[in-house]
Structure formats: structure tokens, C-alpha cells
C-alpha positions as a printed Julia matrix, in Angstrom:
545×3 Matrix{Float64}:
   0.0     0.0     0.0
   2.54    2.29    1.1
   4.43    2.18   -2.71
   0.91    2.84   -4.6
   0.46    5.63   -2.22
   3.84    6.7    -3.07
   3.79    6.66   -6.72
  -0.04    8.46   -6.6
   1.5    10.93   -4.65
   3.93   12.13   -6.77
   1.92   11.27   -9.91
  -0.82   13.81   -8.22
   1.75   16.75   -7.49
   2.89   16.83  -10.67
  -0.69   16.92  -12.33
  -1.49   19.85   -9.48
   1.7    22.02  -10.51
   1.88   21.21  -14.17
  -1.81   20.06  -15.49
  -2.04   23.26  -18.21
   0.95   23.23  -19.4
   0.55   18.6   -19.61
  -2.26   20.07  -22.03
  -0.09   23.07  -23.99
   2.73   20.36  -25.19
   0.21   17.32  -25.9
  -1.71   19.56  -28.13
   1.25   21.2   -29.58
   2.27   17.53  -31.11
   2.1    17.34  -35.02
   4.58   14.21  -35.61
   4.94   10.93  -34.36
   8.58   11.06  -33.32
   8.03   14.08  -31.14
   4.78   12.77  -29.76
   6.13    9.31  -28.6
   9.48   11.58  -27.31
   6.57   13.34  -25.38
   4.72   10.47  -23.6
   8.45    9.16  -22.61
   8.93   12.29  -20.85
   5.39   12.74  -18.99
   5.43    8.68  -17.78
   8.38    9.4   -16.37
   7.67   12.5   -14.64
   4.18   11.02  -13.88
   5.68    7.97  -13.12
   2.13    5.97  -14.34
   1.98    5.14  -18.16
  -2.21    4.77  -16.89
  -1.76    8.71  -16.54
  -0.53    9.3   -19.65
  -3.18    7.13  -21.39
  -5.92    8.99  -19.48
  -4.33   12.57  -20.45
  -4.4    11.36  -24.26
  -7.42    9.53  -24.41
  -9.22   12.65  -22.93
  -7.55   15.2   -25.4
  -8.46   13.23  -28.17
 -12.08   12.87  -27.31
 -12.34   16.26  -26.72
 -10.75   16.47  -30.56
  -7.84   18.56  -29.2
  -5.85   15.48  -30.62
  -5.8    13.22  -33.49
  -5.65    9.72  -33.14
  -2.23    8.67  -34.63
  -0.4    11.29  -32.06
  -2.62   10.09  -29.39
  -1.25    6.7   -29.91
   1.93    7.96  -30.15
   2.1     9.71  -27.27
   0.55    6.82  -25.39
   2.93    3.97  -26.7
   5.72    6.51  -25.72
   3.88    6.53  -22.26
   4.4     2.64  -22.01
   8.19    2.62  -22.76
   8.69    5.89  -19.75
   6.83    3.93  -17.44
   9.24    0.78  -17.95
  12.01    3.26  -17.66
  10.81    4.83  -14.16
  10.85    0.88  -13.05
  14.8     0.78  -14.07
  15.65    4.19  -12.39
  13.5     2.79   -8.96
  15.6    -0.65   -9.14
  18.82    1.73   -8.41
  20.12    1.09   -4.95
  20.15    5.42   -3.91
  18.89    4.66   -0.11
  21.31    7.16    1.05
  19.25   10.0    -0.66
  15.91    9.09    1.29
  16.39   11.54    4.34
  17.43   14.85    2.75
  14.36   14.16    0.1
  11.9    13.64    3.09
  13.61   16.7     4.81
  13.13   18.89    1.61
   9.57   17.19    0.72
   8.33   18.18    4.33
   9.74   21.36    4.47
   8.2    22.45    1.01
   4.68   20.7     1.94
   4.05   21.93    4.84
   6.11   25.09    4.95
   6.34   27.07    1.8
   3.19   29.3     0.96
   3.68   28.68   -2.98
   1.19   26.36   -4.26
   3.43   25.22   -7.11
   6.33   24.41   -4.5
   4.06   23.01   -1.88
   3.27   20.37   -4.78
   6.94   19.74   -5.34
   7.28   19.06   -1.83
   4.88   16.05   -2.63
   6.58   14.94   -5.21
   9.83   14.62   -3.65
   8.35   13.32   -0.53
   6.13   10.57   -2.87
   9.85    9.52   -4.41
  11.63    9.17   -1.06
   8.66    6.97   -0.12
   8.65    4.81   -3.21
  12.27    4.28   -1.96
  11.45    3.52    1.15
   8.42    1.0    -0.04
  10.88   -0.48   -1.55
  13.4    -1.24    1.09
  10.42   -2.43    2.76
   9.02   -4.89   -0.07
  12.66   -6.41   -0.15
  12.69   -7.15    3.47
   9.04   -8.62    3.73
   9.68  -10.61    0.84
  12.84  -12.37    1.87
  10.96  -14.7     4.36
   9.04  -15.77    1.5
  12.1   -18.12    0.39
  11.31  -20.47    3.54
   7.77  -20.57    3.06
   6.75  -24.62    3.14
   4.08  -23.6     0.04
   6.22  -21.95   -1.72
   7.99  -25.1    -3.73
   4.72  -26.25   -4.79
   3.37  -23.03   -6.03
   6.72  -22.49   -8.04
   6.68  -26.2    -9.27
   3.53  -25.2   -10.72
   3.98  -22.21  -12.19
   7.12  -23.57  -13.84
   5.38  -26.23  -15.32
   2.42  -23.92  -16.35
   3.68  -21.21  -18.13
   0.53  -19.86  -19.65
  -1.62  -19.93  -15.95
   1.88  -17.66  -14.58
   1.29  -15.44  -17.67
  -2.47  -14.97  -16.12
  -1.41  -14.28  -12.51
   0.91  -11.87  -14.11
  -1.68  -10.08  -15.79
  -4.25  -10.12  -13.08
  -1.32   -8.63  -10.57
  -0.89   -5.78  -12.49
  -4.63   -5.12  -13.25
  -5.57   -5.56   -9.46
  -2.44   -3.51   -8.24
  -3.52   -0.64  -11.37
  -0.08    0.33  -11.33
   2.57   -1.88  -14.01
   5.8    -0.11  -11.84
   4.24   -1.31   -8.55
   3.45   -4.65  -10.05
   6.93   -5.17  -12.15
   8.7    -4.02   -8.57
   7.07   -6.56   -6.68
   8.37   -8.63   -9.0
  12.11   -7.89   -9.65
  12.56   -7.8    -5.77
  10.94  -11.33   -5.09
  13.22  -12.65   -8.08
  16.05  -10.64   -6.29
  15.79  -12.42   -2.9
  15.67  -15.28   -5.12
  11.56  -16.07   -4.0
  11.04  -17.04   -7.35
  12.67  -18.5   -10.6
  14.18  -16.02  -13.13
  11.92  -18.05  -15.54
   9.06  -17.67  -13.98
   9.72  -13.79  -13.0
  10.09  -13.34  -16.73
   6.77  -14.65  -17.45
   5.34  -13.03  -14.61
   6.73   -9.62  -16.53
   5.23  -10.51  -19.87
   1.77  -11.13  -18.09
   1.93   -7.78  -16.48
   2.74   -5.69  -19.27
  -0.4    -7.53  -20.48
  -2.38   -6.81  -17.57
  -1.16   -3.52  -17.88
  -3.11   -2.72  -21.09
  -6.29   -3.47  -19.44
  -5.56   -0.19  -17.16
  -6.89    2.5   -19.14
  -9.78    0.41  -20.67
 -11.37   -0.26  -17.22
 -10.1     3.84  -16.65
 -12.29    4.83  -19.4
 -15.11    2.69  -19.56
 -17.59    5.7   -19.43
 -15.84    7.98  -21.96
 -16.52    8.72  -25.49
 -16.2     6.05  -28.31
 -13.05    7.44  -29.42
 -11.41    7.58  -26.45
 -12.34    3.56  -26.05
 -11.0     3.12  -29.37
  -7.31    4.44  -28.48
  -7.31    2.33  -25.32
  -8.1    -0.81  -27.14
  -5.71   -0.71  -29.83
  -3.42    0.15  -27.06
  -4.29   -3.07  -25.58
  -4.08   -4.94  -29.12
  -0.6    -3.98  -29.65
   0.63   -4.85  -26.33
  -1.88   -7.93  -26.09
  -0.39   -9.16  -29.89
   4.04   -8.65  -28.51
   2.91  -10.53  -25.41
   1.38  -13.37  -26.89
   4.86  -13.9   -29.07
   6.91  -13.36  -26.21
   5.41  -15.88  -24.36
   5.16  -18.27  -27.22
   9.11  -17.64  -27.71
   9.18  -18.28  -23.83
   7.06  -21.87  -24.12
   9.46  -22.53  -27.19
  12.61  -21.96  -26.22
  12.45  -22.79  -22.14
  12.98  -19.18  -21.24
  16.4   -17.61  -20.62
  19.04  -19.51  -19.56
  20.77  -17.18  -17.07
  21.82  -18.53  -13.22
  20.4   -18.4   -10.31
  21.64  -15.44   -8.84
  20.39  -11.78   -7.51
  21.69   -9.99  -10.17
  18.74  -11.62  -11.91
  16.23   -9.16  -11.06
  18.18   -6.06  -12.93
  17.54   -8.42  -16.19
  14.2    -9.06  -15.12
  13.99   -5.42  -15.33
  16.02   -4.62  -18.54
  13.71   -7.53  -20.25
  10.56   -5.27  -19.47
  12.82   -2.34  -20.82
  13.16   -3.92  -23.61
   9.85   -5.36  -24.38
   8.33   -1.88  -23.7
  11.22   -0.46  -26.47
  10.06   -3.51  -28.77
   6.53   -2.14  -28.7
   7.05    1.5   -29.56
   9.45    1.02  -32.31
   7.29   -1.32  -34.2
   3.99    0.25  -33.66
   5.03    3.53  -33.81
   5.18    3.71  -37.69
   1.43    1.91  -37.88
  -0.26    4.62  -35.41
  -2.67    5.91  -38.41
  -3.24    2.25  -39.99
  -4.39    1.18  -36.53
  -6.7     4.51  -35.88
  -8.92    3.27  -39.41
  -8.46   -0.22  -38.45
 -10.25    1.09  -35.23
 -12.66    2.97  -36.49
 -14.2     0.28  -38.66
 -13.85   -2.35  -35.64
 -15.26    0.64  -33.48
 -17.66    2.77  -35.16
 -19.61    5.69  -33.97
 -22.93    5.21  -32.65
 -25.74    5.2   -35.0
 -28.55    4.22  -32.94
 -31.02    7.16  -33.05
 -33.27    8.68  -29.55
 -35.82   10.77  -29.0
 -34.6    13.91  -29.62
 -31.44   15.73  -31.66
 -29.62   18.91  -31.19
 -29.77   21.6   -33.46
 -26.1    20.48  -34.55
 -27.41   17.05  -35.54
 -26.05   15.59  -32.15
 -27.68   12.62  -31.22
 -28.9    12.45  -27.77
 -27.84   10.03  -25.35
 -31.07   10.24  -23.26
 -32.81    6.9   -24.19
 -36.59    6.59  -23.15
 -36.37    2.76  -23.25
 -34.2     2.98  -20.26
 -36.43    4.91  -17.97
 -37.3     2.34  -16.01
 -33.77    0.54  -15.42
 -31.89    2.85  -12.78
 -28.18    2.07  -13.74
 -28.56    2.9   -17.23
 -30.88    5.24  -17.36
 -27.85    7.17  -14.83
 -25.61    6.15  -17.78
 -27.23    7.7   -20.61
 -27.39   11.29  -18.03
 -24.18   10.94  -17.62
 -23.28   10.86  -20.87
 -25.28   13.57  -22.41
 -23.44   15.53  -19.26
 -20.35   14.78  -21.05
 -22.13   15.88  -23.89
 -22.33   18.99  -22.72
 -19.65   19.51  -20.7
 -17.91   19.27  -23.94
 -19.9    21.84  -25.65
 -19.25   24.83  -22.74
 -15.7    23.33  -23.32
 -15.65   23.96  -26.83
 -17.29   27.81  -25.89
 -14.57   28.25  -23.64
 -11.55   27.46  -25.15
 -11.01   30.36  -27.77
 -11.82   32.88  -25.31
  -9.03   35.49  -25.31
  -8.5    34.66  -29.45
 -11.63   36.07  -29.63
 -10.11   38.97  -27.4
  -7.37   39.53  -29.56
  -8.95   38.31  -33.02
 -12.55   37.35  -32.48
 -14.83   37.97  -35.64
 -18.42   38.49  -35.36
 -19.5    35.15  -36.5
 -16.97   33.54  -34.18
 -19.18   35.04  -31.51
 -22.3    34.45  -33.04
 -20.99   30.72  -33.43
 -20.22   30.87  -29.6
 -23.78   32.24  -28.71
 -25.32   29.37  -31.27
 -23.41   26.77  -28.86
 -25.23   28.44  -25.88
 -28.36   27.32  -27.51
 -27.41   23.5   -28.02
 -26.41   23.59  -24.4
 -29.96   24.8   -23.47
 -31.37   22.24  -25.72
 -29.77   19.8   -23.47
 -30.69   21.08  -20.31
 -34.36   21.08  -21.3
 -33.84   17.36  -22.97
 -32.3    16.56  -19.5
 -35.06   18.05  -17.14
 -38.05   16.33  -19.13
 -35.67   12.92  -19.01
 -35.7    12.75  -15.35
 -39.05   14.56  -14.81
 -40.4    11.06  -16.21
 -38.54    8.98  -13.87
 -40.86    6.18  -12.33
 -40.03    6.95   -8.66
 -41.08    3.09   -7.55
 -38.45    1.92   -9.66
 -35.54    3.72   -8.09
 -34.09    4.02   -4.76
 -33.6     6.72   -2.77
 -30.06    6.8    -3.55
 -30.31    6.29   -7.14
 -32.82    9.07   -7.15
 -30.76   11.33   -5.25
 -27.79   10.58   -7.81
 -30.29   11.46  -10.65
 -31.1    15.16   -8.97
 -27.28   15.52   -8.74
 -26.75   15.53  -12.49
 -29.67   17.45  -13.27
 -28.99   20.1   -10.81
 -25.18   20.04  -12.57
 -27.04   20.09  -15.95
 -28.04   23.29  -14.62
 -25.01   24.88  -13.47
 -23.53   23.37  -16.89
 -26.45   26.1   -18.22
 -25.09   28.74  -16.11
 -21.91   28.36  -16.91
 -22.55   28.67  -20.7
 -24.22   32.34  -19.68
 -21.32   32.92  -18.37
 -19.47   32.33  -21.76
 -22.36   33.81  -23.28
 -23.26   36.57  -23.57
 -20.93   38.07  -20.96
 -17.37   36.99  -21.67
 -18.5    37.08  -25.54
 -19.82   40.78  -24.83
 -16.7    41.7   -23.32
 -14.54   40.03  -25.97
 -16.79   43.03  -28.1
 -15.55   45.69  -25.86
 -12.41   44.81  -26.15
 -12.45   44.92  -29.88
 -13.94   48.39  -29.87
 -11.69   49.6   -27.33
  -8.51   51.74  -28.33
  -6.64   50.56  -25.21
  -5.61   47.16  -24.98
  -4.48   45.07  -21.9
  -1.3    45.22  -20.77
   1.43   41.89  -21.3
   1.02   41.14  -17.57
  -2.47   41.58  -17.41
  -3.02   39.55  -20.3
  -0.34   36.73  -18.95
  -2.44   36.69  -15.87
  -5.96   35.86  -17.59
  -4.44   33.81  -19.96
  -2.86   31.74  -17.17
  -6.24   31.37  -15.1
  -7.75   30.56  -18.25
  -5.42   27.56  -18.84
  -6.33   26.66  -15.19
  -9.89   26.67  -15.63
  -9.1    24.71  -18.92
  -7.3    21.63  -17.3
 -10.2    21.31  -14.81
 -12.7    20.24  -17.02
 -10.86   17.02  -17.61
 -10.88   16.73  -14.04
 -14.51   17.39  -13.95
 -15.12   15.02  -16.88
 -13.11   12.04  -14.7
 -15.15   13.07  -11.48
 -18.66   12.68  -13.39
 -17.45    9.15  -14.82
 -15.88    7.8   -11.86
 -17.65    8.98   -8.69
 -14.18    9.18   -7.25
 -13.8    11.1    -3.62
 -10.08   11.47   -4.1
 -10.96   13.06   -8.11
 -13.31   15.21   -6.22
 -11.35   16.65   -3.8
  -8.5    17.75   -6.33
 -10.96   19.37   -8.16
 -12.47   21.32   -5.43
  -9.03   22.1    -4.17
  -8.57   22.96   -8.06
 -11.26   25.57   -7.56
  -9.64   27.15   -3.84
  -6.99   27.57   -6.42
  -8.36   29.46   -9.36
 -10.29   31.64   -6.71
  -6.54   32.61   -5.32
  -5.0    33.23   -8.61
  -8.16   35.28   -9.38
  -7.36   37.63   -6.35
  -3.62   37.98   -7.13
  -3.91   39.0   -10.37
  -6.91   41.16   -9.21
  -4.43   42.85   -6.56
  -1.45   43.08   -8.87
  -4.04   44.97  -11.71
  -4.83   47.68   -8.53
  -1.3    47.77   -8.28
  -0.53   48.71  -11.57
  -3.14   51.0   -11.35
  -1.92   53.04   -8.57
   1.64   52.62  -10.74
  -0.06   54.88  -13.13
  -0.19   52.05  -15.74
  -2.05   54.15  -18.92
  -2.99   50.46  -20.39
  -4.37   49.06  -17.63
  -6.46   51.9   -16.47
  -8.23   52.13  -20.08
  -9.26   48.21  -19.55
  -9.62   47.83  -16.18
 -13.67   47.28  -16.1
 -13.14   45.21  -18.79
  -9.9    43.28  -17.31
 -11.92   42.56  -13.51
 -15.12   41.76  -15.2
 -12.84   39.12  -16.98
 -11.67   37.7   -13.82
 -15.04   37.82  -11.91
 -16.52   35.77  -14.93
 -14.21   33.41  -15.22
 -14.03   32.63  -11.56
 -18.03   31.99  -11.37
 -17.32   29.92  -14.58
 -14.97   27.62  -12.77
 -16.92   27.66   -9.55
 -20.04   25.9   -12.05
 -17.73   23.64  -13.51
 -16.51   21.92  -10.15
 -20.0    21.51   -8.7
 -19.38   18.39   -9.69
 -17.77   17.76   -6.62
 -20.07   18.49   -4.36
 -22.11   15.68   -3.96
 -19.42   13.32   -4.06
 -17.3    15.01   -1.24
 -21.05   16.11    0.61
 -21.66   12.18    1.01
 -18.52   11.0     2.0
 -18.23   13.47    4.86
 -16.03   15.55    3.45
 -17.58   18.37    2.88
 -19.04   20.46    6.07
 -21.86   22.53    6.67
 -20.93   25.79    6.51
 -21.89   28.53    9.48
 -24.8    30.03    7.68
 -26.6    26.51    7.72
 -25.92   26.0    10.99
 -27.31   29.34   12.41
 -30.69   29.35    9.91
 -31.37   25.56   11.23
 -30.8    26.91   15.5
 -33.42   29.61   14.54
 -35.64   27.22   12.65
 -35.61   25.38   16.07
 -36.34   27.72   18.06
């Protein structure tokens, strides 16, 4: 437990300090070469190749990405994460205490939030290390165990059952550099064969693939579609390694503790294997995909004016757990749209035509048109057929549905109608007042995958970042608020000429992200995380008395 917590931890500061700019150079990937150079880099900085997977999937079913340099990026991803396992396996114990000292002192100390999060991250890595010392310890005893020569015999003698347990470890433990550690260090106390560690790695890397299909189970079809042919490829090398295992008796090397650095340098290489031959077959495998994978045809009761094709099915009324499904996905739906109505905010600033914010305001109305499709959906819920949870969940998304609305009034008409102003305006903003919004912009922007993942999974822990996500975008919303009186009292002459227009930016965009994470609320709200506030509490001692 200690090691997943270790690894989440860091993987979680470094998606806290650095989640806009993850999104700036994913995006900003037009070839192959560069994009698979890319998801190297963030699995290793991530330290979960099931991070990187979720990242890319996400962008490209937003259409932020294509498919080929999704796959790219994600095979690169696969290959980092088998490198973070051979930097781990490095005996560096002597480094544990000044990274805890440094970790702590930036976590609980520093009043940056970007360096509080690299406190976590250096604290998560000294942890890992010391999971690790721990794993090799615990697992020595293993060697005298009086089951353990049977369960070997049999896994030697049954290679393709070890390849299973290998898989299922690493699907169970949802982490392939937890799983291939626990690996390397029972082969290294010499717990296990080398043979049957190496099978045990080509199971997991296996296992692995199944990761970010279970991870995105509720997203859009071509977001399933990336995570499947991920799981082709990797499914298609393991299958001939392990026939090249069953044919050739495995690897002849002795008996020794050196063995688990080649256990290690085989998954290396088997993760290398994979992205230099699938690499070049990235856009075959996107068509083969979307012909094994095609979008949904099957038509509902009502259509957008853009010819989208509601998820709200009528037939499902009646069955609680799908009828939840198809809300949730037209909430996707539209999360997507105020997405989409978002994004080119400050190019319209800068560059915006008039049909680029008619376009915007058009949006507004499909987002409507699924609020309305939403309400009437649930309005004909047969209340003996669902539970009092389940009914509860139901209000939840329709009363986000509505904050979904209000957040697209936010967009439109007022941050469109200020775009306008701007335009017509003969003083402009000045470069740090424009860094500032641009920068709380990207914040807001990396939240909505957060708020897409929360929605999907239910998940207290995705909850809580987000809302901790908003505490943040409300504090970089009064900084830059102070530093633009600042400059004010400076006697900045381009600040004062768009200074309405410059705080009624910030005040929108702040209410925009505060709709946005409602999300949360009900997740954190039931699992006691979230507390009444005082206001409550004094209205329900008067109601009392």
C-alpha cells in the first residue's frame, strides 16, 4: 500500500503544478517522433503510463488530438513507465532523508502552491524508496515458506496460468511499476525462478493494457477506441513473447540476484520492442479502429440543433443504472460543448470575428437544448423503480445540468460581450495583465478534464482535487486582481483604459470555474467531506427555536 500511495503521490503533485501546461505540449504535437518523445517524458515524470493514457485519451475525445499522435504519445507513455521501473531498481537509499527533509519542508512550509506540490513529489519519491526497502525485506521470508515449492513447481510447469497471474497482478495492483517491482525484488531475494519472474513480466505488461480500458469505460467512443488498440498492440508482442518463452524454455541465465536487474532490462526492452514497431502503424491502426469501433448510430428521442444525437434513451427509464448512464453521458455531452465555448476565449479577445461570436452564442443554444432534454428525461422517472439513492444521484446531475447552463451564460453573452468591448476599445491590456488571464484561463481549462473524470468515476479522491482545483483558481483570481490595482496606482495608462473590462474578466471566469466543479459536491457532501458551513448552521438553531 505504502508504494501505490507513493507513486499516486507524486503522480498527483505533478498533475497539481503542471496540469495546463501537460495540455499546452500534448496539443502542440504534429509528428509521431516528437509525440512518442513526449509520452516518454510525462510517464516518467508522472511515473504511471495509466496517466498518460488517461491525459491522451481525454484530449483526443475532446478532438484537441488526433488519433495517430494520441497513440503515439501513449505507446511513448508505455516505454517511460518501464524506464521509471529501471531508475527505482537503483540502490540510492542514502538519498531518502534529505528528500523527506526537503519534501516536508516544502509541503508543509512554503506558501507557494506550485512548491508546496513539489514538496509532494519529492516526498512521494523518497517513499517509493522507502516501499521499496520495505518490499525487499518482507519478501525475503518468502524463500522459507513450506508452500512456496509447490506453487513455483507449478507455475514452472504452467507457463501460460503464470502469464495470467501476471496479468491479473498488475490489473488488481492498477499500477505496471508497482506490479513489475514486486516482482524484480521477489526474483532478487531469489523467492522465485528467473523463468518464472520473466513470465510473470510478460503477463503484467499484459495486464497492464487493461488499465486505461477499465479507466475509461464511461468515456466517449473514441477515447475507447485508443485504449483498445493500445491493448491490441501490447496484447499481440505478449502473446509472441510468451510463445518464444514456451518454445525456447525461457532464458538460460543462473540463479543469482543480479537476476532481477535483467528481469527489469527484459521489461525495458519489451516496452522499447513495442514503440518502435507500432510507432510507424499509429494511423493504420486509428482506421483499423474505427471500422472495428464505429460511432454510434442508434437514433433517440430527440437531436440537437447540430445534428447531435442524444444520449437520453426513453427505453431505459425504467432501469436505474442505465438510465444514470445515458445522463451521464449527455453531461459529457455537454460539458464538452461549454468546453468547446470556452476554449477560444481570449482569441476572440485579440482576433474574435463576429460570426466567431455568433458561433459561440449558437453553442449556448445547443447547451440549453440539453438542459431542457435533461429536465423532461428525469421529470419522467418512475419513482417506484428507483431508490432513494439512485434518485438522489439522478437530482445531482440534473442540478449540474443546470449549473452546466449557467456556466454557458457565463461564456455567453458576458465573456462574448466583453470580448466586443475589447475589440472596440482603443486601449488594450497590458502583457502582464493579459499573462495573468491567460494563465487562469489555462487553469480553468485543465479542470474540465478533471470534472469530466469526477462525473465518470464517482471518485472522492478526483473530487477533492478538483475542489481544491477551484480554492486555487479563486486565489490566482485575487492575485492577479491585486497586482491589476497595483498597476493601477503605478499609473499604468494600459491598464487603467481596460480595467472594467480586465476585472469583469476575472469575476466571470471565476463563477465559470466555480459551475464547472460543482461536480464535486455531492461526491465530497456524502462522504463526509464536505461540512456545513456557518450560515446553515445558524438558519437551522433559529428554525428550532
Amino acid at each position: 500500500m505504502l508504494l501505490l500511495f507513493s507513486v499516486r503521490l507524486v503522480r498527483t503533485g505533478i498533475e497539481r503544478a503542471h496540469g495546463a501546461s501537460f495540455q499546452r505540449l500534448m496539443v502542440g504535437q504534429k509528428n509521431l517522433a516528437g509525440a512518442g518523445t513526449l509520452g516518454i517524458v510525462l510517464a516518467i515524470v508522472l511515473q504511471s503510463s495509466a496517466a498518460v493514457a488517461l491525459l491522451s485519451s481525454g484530449f483526443l475525445a475532446s478532438g484537441m488530438l488526433n488519433f495517430a499522435v494520441a497513440m503515439a504519445i501513449m505507446l511513448g507513455g508505455d516505454f517511460g513507465s518501464a524506464l521509471v521501473v529501471q531508475i527505482l531498481s537503483f540502490s540510492v537509499e542514502w538519498i531518502i532523508a534529505p528528500l523527506l527533509a526537503v519534501g516536508g519542508w516544502l509541503a508543509v512550509k512554503s506558501e507557494n502552491r506550485r512548491l508546496r506540490q513539489y514538496g509532494r513529489v519529492v516526498m512521494g519519491v523518497a517513499l517509493i524508496l522507502v516501499a521499496l526497502g520495505f518490499l525487499r525485506e518482507t519478501v525475503a521470508p518468502v524463500r522459507n515458506s513450506s508452500f512456496l515449492p509447490f506453487i513455483v513447481g507449478y507455475l514452472e510447469n504452467d507457463i501460460l496460468t503464470t502469464f495470467i497471474v501476471g496479468a491479473v497482478f498488475a490489473f488488481v495492483m492498477h499500477s505496471s511499476v508497482a506490479a513489475i517491482l514486486v516482482i524484480a525484488a521477489l526474483v532478487e531475494v531469489l523467492a522465485i525462478p528467473f523463468q518464472v519472474g520473466v513470465t510473470l513480466v510478460v503477463g503484467a505488461n499484459f495486464g497492464a493494457g487493461f488499465i486505461p480500458v477499465w479507466l475509461t469505460r464511461g468515456m466517449a467512443i473514441e477515447a475507447r477506441r485508443l485504449v483498445y488498440s493500445n491493448l491490441f498492440v501490447r496484447g499481440s508482442l505478449a502473446l509472441v513473447a510468451l510463445a518464444g518463452l514456451a518454445y525456447f524454455g525461457g532464458l538460460p541465465v543462473a540463479t543469482t540476484s543480479e537476476n532481477a536487474q535483467i528481469l527489469i532490462l527484459s521489461h525495458v526492452g519489451f516496452n522499447f520492442c513495442l514503440l518502435v514497431l507500432a510507432l510507424p502503424f499509429c494511423r493504420p491502426i486509428g482506421r483499423s479502429m474505427e471500422l472495428m469501433l464505429p460511432d454510434r448510430q442508434v437514433a433517440s428521442a430527440s437531436e440537437t440543433l447540430n445534428g447531435h444525437v442524444s444520449a437520453l434513451d426513453p427505453n431505459v427509464i425504467d432501469k436505474p443504472k442505465l438510465a444514470i448512464t445515458c445522463l451521464k453521458q449527455e453531461l459529457l455531452y455537454m460539458l464538452g460543448l461549454v468546453e468547446a465555448m470556452f476554449r477560444p476565449t481570449f482569441d476572440n479577445f485579440v482576433e474574435g470575428s463576429p460570426e466567431d461570436l455568433h458561433a459561440i452564442r449558437a453553442m449556448d443554444e445547443d447547451v440549453n437544448a440539453c438542459l431542457s432534454d435533461i429536465r423532461t428525461f428525469v421529470a419522467s422517472i418512475p419513482k417506484s423503480e428507483y431508490s432513494k439513492a439512485e434518485a438522489r444521484e439522478a437530482r445531482d446531475l440534473v442540478e449540474y445540468a443546470i449549473r452546466l447552463e449557467s456556466a454557458g451564460d457565463v461564456v455567453a453573452p458576458r465573456l462574448t460581450s466583453l470580448a466586443a468591448r475589447y475589440q472596440e476599445s482603443t486601449s488594450k491590456f497590458s502583457p502582464e495583465g493579459m499573462s495573468e488571464l491567460v494563465r487562469m484561463h489555462e487553469n480553468i481549462l485543465a479542470n474540465f478534464k478533471l470534472a469530466a473524470n469526477v462525473l465518470i468515476s464517482n471518485d472522492p479522491e478526483s473530487a477533492r482535487l478538483l475542489s481544491l482545483e477551484k480554492t486555487e483558481v479563486k486565489r490566482v483570481e485575487r492575485q492577479s486582481r491585486k497586482r491589476h490595482l497595483k498597476r493601477l496606482q503605478n499609473g499604468a495608462s494600459e491598464s487603467l483604459g481596460t480595467s472594467d473590462i480586465h476585472l469583469e474578466s476575472l469575476r466571470a471566469m471565476r463563477e465559470f470555474n466555480g459551475h464547472i466543479s460543482a461536480i464535486a459536491y455531492p461526491i465530497l457532501y456524502k462522504t463526509g467531506q464536505l461540512l456545513e458551513t456557518r450560515l446553515i448552521n445558524e438558519l437551522s438553531e433559529q428554525v428550532e427555536v
